[in-house]
N, C-alpha and C positions, 0 to 999 in steps of 0.2 A: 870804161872797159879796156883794158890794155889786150896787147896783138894776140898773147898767147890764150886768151880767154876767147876773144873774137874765133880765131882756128879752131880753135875745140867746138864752139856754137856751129858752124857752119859744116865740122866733120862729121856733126849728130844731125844738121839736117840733111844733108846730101844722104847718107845712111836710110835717114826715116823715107827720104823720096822714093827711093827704091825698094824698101819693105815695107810692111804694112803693120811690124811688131817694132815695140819703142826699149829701150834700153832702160835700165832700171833709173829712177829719178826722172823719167819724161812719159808723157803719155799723150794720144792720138788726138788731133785735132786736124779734121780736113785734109786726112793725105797726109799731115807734115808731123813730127816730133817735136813738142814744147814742152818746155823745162817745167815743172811739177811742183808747187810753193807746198813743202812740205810742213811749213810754220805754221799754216791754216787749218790743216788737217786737225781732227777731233778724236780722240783726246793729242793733246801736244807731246808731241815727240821727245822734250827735252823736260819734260814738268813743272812745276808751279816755283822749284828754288831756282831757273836761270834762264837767259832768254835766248828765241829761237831765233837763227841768222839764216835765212836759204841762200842756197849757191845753185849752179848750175847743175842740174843733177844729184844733188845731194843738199846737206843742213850741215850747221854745225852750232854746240849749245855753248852758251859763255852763263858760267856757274855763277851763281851771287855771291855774295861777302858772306863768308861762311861758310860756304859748302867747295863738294867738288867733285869732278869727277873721274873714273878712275878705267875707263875705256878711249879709244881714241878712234880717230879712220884719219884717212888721208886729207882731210879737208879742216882739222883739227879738232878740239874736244865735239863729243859726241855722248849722246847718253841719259839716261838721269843722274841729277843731282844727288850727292850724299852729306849727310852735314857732318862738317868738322869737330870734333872733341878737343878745344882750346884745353880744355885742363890736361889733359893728358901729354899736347904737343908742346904748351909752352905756358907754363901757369908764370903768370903774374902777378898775383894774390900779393899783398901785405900786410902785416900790423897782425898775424897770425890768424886772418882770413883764410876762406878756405873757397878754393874755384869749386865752382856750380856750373854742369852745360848745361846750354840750353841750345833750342836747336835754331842754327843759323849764329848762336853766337854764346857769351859766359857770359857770368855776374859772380862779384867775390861777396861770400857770406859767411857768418860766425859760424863755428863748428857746433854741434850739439849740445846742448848743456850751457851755451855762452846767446851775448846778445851785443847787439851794434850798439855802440855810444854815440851820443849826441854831438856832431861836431868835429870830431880825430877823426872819425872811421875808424875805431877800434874795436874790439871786444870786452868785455866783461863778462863774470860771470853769475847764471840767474840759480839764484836761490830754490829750489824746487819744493824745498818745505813750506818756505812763508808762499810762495807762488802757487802750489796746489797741497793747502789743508790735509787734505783727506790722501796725498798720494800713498801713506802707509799704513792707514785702518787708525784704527781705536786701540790697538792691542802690540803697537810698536815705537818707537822713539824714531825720530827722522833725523839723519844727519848730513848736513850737506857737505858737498866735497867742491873741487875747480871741477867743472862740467858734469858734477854730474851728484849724485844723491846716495846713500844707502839707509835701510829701513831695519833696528835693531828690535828685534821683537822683545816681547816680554819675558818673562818665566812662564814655558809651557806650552808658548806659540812657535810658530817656523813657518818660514817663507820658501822652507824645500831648496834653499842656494841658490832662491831670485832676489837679491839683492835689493831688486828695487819693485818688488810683488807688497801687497798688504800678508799681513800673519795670519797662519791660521791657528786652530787649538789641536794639538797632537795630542792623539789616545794612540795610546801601546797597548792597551787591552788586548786587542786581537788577538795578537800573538801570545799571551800565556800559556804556557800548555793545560791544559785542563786535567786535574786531574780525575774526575770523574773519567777519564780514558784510559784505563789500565794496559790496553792492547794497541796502544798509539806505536806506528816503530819509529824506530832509533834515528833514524833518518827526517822523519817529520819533527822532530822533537830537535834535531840539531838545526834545522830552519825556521824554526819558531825562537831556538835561542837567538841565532842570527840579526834573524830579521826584529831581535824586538831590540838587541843592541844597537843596530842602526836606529832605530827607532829614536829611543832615548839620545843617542849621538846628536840630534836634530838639535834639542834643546839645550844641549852640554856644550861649553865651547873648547871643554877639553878631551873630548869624546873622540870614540875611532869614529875619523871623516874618511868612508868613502863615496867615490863616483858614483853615480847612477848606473853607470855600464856595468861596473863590476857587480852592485847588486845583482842587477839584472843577469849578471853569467853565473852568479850563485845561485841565484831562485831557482834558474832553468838546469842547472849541472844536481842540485838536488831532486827537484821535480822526476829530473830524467832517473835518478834513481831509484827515486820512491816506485816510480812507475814500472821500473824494471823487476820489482821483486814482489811485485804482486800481492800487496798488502793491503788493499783493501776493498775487500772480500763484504765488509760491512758498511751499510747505510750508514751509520752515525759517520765510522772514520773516511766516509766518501763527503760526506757535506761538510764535513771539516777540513777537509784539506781543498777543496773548491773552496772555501769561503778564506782560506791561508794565502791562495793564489792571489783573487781577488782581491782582498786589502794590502798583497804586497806590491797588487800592480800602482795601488792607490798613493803607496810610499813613496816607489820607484820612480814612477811615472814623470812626477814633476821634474824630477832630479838629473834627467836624461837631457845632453846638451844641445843633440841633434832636434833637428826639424822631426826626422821619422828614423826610428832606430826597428833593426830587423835581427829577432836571434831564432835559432836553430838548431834543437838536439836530437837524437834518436826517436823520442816520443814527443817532442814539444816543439810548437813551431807558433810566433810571434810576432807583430808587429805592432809600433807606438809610435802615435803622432801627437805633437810638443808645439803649441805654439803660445808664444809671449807677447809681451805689449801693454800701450796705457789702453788702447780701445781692444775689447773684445773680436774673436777672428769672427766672421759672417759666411756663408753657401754652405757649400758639402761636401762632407769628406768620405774615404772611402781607402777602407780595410786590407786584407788581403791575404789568405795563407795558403797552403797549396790546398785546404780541403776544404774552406769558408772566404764568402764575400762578405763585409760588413759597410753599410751604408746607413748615412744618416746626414745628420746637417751642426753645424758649430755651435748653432743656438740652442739645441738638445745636452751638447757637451758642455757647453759653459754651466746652462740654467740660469736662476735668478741673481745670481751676484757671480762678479768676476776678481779676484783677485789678483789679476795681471800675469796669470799662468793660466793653463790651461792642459788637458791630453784626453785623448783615446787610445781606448790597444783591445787588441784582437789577439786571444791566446788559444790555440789548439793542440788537441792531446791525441796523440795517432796510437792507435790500438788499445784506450783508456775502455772499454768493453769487457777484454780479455783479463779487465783486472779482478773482477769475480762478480758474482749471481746478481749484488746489489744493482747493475747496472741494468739491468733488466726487468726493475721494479716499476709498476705502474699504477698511478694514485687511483682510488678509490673511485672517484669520476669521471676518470679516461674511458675503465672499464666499463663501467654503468653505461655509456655511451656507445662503447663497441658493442658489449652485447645486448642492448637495447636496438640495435641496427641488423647486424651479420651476426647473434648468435657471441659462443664463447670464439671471441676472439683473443688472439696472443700476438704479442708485439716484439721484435729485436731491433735495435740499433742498426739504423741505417746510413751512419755518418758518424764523423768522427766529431764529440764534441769539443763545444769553444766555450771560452769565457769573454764575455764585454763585458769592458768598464771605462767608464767616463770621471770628470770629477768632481761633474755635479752630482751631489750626494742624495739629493732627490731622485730616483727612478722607481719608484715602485707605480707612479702613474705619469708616464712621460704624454707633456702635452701632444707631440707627436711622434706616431707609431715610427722604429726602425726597423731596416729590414737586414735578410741574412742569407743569402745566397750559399745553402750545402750542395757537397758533390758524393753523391752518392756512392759509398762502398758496397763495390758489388765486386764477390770472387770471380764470377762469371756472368756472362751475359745472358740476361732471362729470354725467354724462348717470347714468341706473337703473344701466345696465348696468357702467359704469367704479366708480359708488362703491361695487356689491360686489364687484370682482375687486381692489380698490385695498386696500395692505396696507404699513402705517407703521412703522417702525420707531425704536426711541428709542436714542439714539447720543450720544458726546462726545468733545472731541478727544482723540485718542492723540496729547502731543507726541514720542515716543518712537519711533512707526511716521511721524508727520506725514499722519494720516489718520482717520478717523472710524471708529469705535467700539465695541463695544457690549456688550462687559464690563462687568459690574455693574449694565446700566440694564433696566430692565423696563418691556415696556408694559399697562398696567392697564387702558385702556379707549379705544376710539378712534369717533370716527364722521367726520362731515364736513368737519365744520369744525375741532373740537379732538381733542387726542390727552393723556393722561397717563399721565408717566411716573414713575419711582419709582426713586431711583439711591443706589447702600452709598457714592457718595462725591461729590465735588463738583468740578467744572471749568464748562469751557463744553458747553453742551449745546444738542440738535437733532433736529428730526425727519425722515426721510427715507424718500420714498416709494419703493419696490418698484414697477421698469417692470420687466413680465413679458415676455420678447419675443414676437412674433406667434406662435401657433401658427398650421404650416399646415392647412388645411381639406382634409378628403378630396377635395373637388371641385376645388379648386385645385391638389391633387397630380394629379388625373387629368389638366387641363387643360393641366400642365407636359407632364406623359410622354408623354401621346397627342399636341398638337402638336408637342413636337419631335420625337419618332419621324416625324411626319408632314414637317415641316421636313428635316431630314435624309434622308429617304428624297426630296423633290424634289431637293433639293442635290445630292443622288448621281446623280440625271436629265440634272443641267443640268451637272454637271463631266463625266459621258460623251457629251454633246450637244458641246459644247463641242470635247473630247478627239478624237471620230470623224468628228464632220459636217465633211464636206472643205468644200462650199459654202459655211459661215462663218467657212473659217480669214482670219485678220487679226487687227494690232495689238488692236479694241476685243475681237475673241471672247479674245485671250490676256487682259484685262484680267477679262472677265465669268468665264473659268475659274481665274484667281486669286482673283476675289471669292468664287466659290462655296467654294472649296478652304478660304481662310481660315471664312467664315462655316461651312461646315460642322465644320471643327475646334473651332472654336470652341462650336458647340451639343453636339458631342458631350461636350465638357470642361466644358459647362455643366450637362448631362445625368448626369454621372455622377460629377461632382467637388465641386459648391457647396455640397454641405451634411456634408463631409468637414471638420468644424470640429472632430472629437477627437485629430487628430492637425494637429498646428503646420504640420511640416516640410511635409507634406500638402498641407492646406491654403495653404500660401503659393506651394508651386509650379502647383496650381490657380488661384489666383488671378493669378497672374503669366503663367500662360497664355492667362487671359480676355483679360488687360491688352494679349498681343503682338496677339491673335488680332482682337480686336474692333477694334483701331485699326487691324490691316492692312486688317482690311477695308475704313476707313473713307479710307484711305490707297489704297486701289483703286478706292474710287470719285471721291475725284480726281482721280485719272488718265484714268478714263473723261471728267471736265469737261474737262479741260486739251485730251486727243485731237479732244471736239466740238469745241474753242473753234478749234483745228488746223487741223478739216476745213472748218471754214466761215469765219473770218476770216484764216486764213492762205492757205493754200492745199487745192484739195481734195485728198483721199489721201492727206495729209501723216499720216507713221506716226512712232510716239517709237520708239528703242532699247532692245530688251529688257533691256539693263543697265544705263539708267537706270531704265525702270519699276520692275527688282528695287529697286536701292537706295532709289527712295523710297518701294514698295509695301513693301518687307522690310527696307528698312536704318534708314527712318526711326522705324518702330515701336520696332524693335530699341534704339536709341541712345535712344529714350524712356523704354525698361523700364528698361536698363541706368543709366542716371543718378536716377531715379527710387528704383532698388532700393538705391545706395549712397546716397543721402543720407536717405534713412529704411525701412530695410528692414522693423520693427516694422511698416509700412502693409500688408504685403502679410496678408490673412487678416483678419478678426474673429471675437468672437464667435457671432455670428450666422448670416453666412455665409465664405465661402473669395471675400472680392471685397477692395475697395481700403478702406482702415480712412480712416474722418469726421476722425482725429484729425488736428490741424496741416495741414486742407482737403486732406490728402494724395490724396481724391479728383479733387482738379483735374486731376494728372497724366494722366488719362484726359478730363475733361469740356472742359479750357481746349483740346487738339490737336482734338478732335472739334469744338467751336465754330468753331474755325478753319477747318476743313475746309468744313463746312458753310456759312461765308460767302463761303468763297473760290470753290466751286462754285456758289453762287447768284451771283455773280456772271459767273462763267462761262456761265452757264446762260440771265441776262438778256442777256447781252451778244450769247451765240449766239441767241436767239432775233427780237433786235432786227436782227440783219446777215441771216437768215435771210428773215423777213419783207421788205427792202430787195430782197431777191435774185427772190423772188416777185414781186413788183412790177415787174421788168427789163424789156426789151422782148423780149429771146431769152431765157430763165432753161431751165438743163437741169433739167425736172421732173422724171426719175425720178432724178436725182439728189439732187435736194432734197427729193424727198419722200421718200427713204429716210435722209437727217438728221435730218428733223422727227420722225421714227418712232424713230430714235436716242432725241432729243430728249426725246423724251415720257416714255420708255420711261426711261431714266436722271435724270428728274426725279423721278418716279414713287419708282424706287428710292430715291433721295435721301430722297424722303417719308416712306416707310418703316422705312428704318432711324432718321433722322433723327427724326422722331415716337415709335419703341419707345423712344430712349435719353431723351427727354423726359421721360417716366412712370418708365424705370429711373433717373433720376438722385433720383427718390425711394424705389425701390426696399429700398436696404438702411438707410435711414435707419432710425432711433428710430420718428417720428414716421407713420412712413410707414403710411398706409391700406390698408385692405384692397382699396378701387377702384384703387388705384393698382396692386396685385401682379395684379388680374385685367386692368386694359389689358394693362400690361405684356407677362405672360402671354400674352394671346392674340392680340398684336403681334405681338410672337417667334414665335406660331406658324404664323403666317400670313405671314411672311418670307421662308420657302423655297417655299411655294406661289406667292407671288405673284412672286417671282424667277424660276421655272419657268415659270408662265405667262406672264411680260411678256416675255423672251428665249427662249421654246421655241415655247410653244403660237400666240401671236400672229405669231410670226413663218414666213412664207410657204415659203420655204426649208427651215427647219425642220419646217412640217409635213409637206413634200413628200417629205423622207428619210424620215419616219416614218413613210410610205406606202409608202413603196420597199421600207423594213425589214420593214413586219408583212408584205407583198404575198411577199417572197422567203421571210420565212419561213412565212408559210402556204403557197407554190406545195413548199417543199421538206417541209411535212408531208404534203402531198397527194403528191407524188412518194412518197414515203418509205412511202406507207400502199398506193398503185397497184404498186407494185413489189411490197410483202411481199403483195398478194391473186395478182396475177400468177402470184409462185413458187409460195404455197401451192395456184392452181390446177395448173399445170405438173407438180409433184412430186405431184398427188394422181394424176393419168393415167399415174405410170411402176408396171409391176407389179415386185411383191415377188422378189427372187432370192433361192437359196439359195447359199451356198457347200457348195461341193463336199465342200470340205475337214474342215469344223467341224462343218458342216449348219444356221447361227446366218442367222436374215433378218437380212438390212440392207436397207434404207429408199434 
């Protein structure tokens, strides 16, 4: 130990004698400070590549042959070891060897494709044809090259521009255009010429060679089009252009140079994964677009042979829903299922669908299930109550039915926002939510029954008001005893017929009597506008013909059903209820004559009200003339209101979407219909209530008569006495 080592020993004990804390690198022993053999310590300070040297308070590591270290302190190297990259710092290598690290040190070896000779240390190079037989199939010529091989395929076969993959057999089939397609667009038909030129190019050696990339920005720059212009609207051309996709990822696929290639258009978002080699890849790979997870494993993607390529890809179509009605089609078994469970159920797209494809050509029964991670599109966020009654479903297309799905697929786990599922095969795939239809509410069933019994029992008031009260016969009382007629046929059939949805034939004639019943009504109250519009800018008194009122109170409904029912009879009934079916707007038949109606009467109505008011204003004006118009007037606007207002709230009525506030206006619209039609033409009116004075007054004077007579007799016959016959000896009375 030299001096300056000595002084420092003795400056750390005198230190330690005085405190009782030891300075880093020493520690307590009896009152005194002693130096700390950090070399012993567990695990080793300096690691397994160099050895440890302790100092006075401190270590220092001395690196091995090979490595080094790249920290320092004051006492010199310190640290772990790192190994050295001889190839990199200082290759060596001869004879067109090639430096190999390894750790702690290099070795020179042949480059790929080549092998050490016996004796020189040189290279050569290995044959890969006569050396591996089989490296190009059955179906290619092998040619070796210096380091390395290329595999010529036959007439017919392609190796997708892996040079040194076995060949496989190209079909361009696919891509034909069909002409059994008459309504294919323009658009699909110029990526099926495309794609079938690449096609052919595979096997031509003078063909247009493109990239994989470029295909791949052609597929998706059409795709985005087709998608843009909303072309298909039909099943057939929807299974066909998913199945265009799918064996163009099948071309593409191989051809792509990257590991993982990712594209991205307006409606189409993609990724593909590529890997090469003499061994097959092994674990799991995994997908990804912004509105699908896709997971699986390599040995799913290869299958039972590998031809020294390989891919996956994940294709999704954003807003592919909105391309029309097809996408909302649901196989035949799905249904049977929902409504063997919850009733008529109906399904929408819950996700944006995807295409997987692999390029083992076997999946229609994969040894093991893949799964698929969707994200639910949702415009808004469902309320407590919707996200537990909400029930998803995992689906893929059936091109076979031309409808969605659900054989083979399974749902694993779902919540808000995502759903996975887990499917024995692979196509395009989708989520689709379960709309429950409304249940009705005991209270809302009472609300039905009790008002319209109530409904109907005034209707039955005002069609014998109508019928007997001599005092109101005329043109407007035969209009008001057609309104009533219709409108109470009409609740009765809606009383006892709307929710007659297990039987078809049923239900459609139900519905088709709502359809005559409700618009005669509305067709009589026309006619009540047209008669004011009569009595006061025509002439007063003036009365229509009771055979025109029929034909357009009765003839014009009629020719509305009639044309209506042959041009889409399928409308009459739904699910739901026995009314006019949402499909191809065929509810307008009922809503577009009723709009009409309604504006044609407010016109009427302003019109009479404006000549009315001129007439008040006169200098001679016959007031009780006029003011039994204005009472007209009132009374018939009134009406208008009412039924006018209930069809408001019913025209959301049987929708999907339709509220529960909506079914209770509705509801207690309708019920209050017949009441208020009773009382605005019975009760308010003067006349009317004066018979009904007449009527209770005679029949009460005839129960009083009727009660004064039988006390009478029973007095009379109590004062006659009992006789006998003679004859018998029997009293009679």
């Amino acid at each position: 130990m030299d001096l300056k080592q000595t002084l420092l020993l003795l400056g750390f004990i005198l230190l330690c004698s005085g405190s009782h804390e030891c300075e880093k690198g020493f520690q307590l022993d009896i009152k005194q400070c002693v130096d700390t053999d950090e070399c012993k310590e567990i695990p080793n300070p300096c690691g397994n590549n160099s050895n440890c040297t302790n100092t006075i308070g401190s270590y220092y590591c001395n690196c091995n042959e090979g490595f080094k270290s790249e920290t320092k302190n004051f006492t010199g190297e310190t640290g772990q070891c790192i190994d050295i990259n001889e190839c990199k710092k200082n290759s060596t290598c001869n004879n067109n060897l090639v430096c190999k690290n390894s750790i702690g040190s290099y070795k020179c070896v042949c480059p790929s494709g080549y092998r050490e000779t016996r004796g020189d240390a040189s290279c050569e190079d290995i044959d890969e044809c006569i050396k591996y037989p089989d490296a190009c199939g059955p179906n290619a010529t092998c040619m070796n090259s210096p380091g390395s091989y290329n595999c010529n395929c036959s007439n017919g076969y392609s190796n997708y521009g892996n040079n040194q993959s076995k060949c496989l057999k190209i079909t361009c089939e696919p891509f034909n255009s069909d002409p059994g397609l008459h309504d294919t667009p323009i658009k699909l038909k110029g990526l099926l010429s495309l794609l079938k030129s690449s096609c052919e190019s595979l096997t031509d050696p003078d063909g247009d060679k493109r990239t994989g990339e470029v295909l791949l920005e052609n597929l998706f720059t059409s795709t985005n089009e087709i998608l843009s212009e909303d072309t298909l609207a039909d099943s057939i051309l929807l299974s066909r252009f998913l199945d265009v996709v799918e064996n163009s990822m099948r071309l593409i696929g191989p051809q792509l140079k990257g590991p993982v290639t990712k594209m991205e258009t307006d409606k189409t978002n993609a990724e593909v994964a590529v890997r090469r080699g003499h061994t097959p890849p092994t674990g799991s790979v995994i997908l990804s677009t912004d509105s699908a997870l896709f997971n699986t494993s390599w040995e799913t993607v290869v299958g039972d042979s590998y031809p020294g390529f390989t891919f996956v890809a994940l294709v999704s179509y954003k807003d592919l829903d909105s391309s029309g009605d097809s996408f909302n089609k649901i196989s035949s078994t799905l249904q049977e299922e929902g409504d063997s469970e919850q009733g008529n159920i109906t399904y929408q797209l819950s996700s944006n669908v995807v295409t997987a494809v692999v390029s083992n050509p076997k999946t229609k029964h994969l040894p093991k299930p893949v799964t698929l991670i969707f994200k639910h599109v949702q415009k808004r966020p469902p309320s407590e109550k919707e996200s537990k009654s909400m029930n998803y479903s995992c689906v893929y297309w059936d091109e076979a039915e031309g409808a969605w799905s659900g054989r083979g697929c399974e749902r694993e786990w779902s919540n808000i926002t995502h759903t996975a599922c887990s499917s024995t095969h692979l196509s395009s795939f989708a989520v689709l939510m379960a709309l429950y239809p409304v249940k009705d509410t005991f209270e809302l069933v009472l609300i039905t029954r009790v008002g319209l019994i109530l409904s109907l029992v005034c209707l039955l008031l005002c069609i014998l008001t109508f019928l007997f009260c001599r005092p109101i016969q005329g043109t407007r009382n035969s209009i008001h005893l057609h309104l009533s007629i219709c409108l109470f046929i009409a609740d009765l059939v809606f009383l006892c017929g709307i929710s007659s949805t297990h039987n078809k034939g049923a239900c459609s004639f139900v519905a088709g009597m709502l359809h005559f019943f409700f618009l005669a009504a509305f067709c009589w109250m026309l006619l009540e506008g047209v008669q004011l519009y009569r009595m006061v800018v025509v002439v007063f008194k003036t009365t229509i013909k009771h055979l025109y009122m029929y034909m357009v109170g009765y003839g014009v409904p009629l020719l509305i059903v009639i044309i209506s029912a042959i041009a889409y009879p399928k409308g009459y009934g739904t699910d739901r209820h026995c009314w006019l079916s949402l499909d191809k707007d065929f509810i307008w038949s009922f809503f577009a004559p009723v709009c009409i109606i309604i504006i044609l009467n407010s016109f009427f109505f302003i019109v009479t009200v404006w000549k009315l008011a001129g007439k008040f204003s006169s200098i001679n004006p016959d007031l009780s003339n006029l003011r039994k118009i204005r009472g007209f007037t009132v009374t018939a606007v009134a009406q208008l209101c009412i039924l006018g207002g209930m069809w408001i709230f019913g025209c959301f009525l049987f929708q999907e979407k339709g509220t529960l506030v909506l079914l209770y206006l509705f509801t207690i619209l309708n019920s209050l219909q017949g009441a208020l039609i009773f009382i605005m033409h019975c009760l308010l009116s003067k006349v009317v209530r004066e018979e009904y004075c007449k009527l209770i007054n005679q029949m009460w004077s005839r129960k009083e008569k009727k009660y004064s007579e039988f006390s009478s007799n029973q007095s009379s016959n109590s004062q006659q006495p009992l006789r006998s016959d003679q004859n018998t000896g029997e009293l009679k009375l």
